[in-house]
C-alpha positions in Angstrom: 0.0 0.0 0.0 1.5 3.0 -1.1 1.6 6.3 2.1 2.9 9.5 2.0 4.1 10.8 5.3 5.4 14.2 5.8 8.3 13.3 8.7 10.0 16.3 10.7 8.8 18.4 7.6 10.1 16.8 4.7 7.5 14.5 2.2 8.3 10.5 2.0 6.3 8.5 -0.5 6.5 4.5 0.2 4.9 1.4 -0.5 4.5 -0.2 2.7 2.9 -3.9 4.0 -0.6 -2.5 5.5 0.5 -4.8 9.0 3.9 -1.8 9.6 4.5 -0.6 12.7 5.2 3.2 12.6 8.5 2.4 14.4 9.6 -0.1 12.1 8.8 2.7 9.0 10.5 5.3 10.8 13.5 3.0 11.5 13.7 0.5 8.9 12.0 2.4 5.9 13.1 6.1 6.8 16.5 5.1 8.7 15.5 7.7 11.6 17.0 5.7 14.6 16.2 8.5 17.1 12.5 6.3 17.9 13.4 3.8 20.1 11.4 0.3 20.1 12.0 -0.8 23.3 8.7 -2.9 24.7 6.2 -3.5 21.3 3.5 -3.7 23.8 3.3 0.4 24.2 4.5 0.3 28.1 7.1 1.5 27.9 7.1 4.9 25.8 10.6 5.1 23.9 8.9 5.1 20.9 7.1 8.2 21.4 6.8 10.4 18.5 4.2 13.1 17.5 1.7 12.6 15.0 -0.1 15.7 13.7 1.1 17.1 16.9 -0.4 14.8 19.4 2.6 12.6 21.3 2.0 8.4 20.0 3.5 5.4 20.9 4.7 4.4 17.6 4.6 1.1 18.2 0.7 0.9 18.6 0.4 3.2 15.5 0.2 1.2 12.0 2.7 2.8 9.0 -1.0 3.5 6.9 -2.6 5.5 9.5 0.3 8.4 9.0 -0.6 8.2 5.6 -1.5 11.6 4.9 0.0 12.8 8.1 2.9 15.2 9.6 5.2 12.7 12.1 7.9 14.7 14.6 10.5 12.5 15.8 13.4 13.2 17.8 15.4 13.9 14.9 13.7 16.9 14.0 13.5 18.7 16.9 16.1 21.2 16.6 14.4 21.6 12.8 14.3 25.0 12.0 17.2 25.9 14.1 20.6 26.5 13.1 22.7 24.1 13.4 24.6 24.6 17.1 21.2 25.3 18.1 19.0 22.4 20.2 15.5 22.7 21.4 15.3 24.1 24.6 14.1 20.3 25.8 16.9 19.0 24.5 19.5 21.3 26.2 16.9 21.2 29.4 17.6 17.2 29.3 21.9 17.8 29.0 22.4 20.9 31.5 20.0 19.0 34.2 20.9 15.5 33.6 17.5 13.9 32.9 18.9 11.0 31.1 21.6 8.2 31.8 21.4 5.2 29.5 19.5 7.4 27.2 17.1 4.7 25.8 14.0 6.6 27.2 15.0 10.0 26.2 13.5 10.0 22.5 10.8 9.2 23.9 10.3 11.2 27.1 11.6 14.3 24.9 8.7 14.3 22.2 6.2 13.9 25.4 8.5 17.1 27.0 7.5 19.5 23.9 4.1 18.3 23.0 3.4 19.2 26.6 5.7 23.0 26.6 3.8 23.6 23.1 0.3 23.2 25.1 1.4 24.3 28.7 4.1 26.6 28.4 4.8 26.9 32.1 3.8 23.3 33.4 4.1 22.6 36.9 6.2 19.5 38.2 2.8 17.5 38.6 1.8 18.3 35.3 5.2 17.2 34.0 5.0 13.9 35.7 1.4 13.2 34.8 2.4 13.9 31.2 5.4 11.3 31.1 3.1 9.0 33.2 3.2 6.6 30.2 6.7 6.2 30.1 9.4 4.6 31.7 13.1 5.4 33.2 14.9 2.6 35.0 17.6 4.9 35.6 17.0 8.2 36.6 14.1 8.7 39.3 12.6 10.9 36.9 13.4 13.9 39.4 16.3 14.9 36.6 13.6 14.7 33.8 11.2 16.8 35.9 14.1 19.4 36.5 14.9 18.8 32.6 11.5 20.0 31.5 11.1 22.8 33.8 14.4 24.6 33.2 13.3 24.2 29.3 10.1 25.7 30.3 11.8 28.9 32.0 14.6 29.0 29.1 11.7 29.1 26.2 9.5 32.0 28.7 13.3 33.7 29.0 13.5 33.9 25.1 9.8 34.9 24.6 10.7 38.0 26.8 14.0 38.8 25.3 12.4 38.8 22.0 9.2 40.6 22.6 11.0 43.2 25.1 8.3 42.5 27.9 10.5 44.0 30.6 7.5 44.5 33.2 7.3 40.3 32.9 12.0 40.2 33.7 11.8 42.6 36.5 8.4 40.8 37.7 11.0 37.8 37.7 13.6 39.3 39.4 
């Protein structure tokens, strides 16, 4: 069955068996490794990507129903960026340590900016009931907590540099 998939904003056409996990297209078909398949029963969450904007587990999610669809993996989210540049989740995840083995962190990073692109200044029970679906053998998930919050406060930092809303940085002060 022939899809086309627009993944981290560029088009892919591609015959594909109709049984394909999105994982295995993403991997396999597209060569993005970034979307970990770790469980293939969904508990586990490093395969979380975004599909039209909503965070999936990729391996519950069949190649044909992205057909027509814009996927966001881990890959692209320092797209549009220049090229030093990270996502503010993914330097939150390096300055506070919210990985260790890394398997998770795909996974737990898509969940981190779905979340910041809905709730821009989410508080630490928000951020835990948002990567309730996912799992870290390693870190306590205090780190990813910390991770996600200091990206929160560096993306509201930038918003105020930008739009010169000094009432908001001296309110912070």
């Amino acid at each position: 069955m022939q899809i086309t998939v627009s993944v981290n904003g560029e088009s892919y056409v591609r015959d594909v068996e109709p049984r394909l996990l999105l994982t295995h297209f993403l991997r396999d078909e597209l060569r993005l490794t970034g979307t970990h398949w770790g469980c293939d029963t969904s508990n586990c969450g490093a395969c979380v990507v975004r599909l039209d904007g909503v965070p999936v587990k990729s391996c519950t999610v069949l190649a044909v129903m992205a057909d027509g669809a814009e996927v966001s993996t881990v890959e692209g989210l320092a797209h549009g960026r220049s090229d030093a540049e990270l996502d503010p989740v993914q330097e939150g995840f390096m300055v506070c340590h919210g990985l260790q083995c890394g398997f998770c962190t795909p996974g737990m990073m898509m969940t981190s900016r779905a979340l910041l692109d809905r709730d821009p200044a989410p508080t630490a029970e928000t951020i835990r009931e948002a990567i309730s679906g996912q799992i870290c053998r390693c870190t306590g998930y205090e780190n990813i907590v910390r991770s996600v919050q200091w990206a929160a406060a560096k993306e509201s930092e930038r918003k105020r540099d930008t739009t010169g809303d000094t009432e908001s940085s001296e309110a912070m002060a």
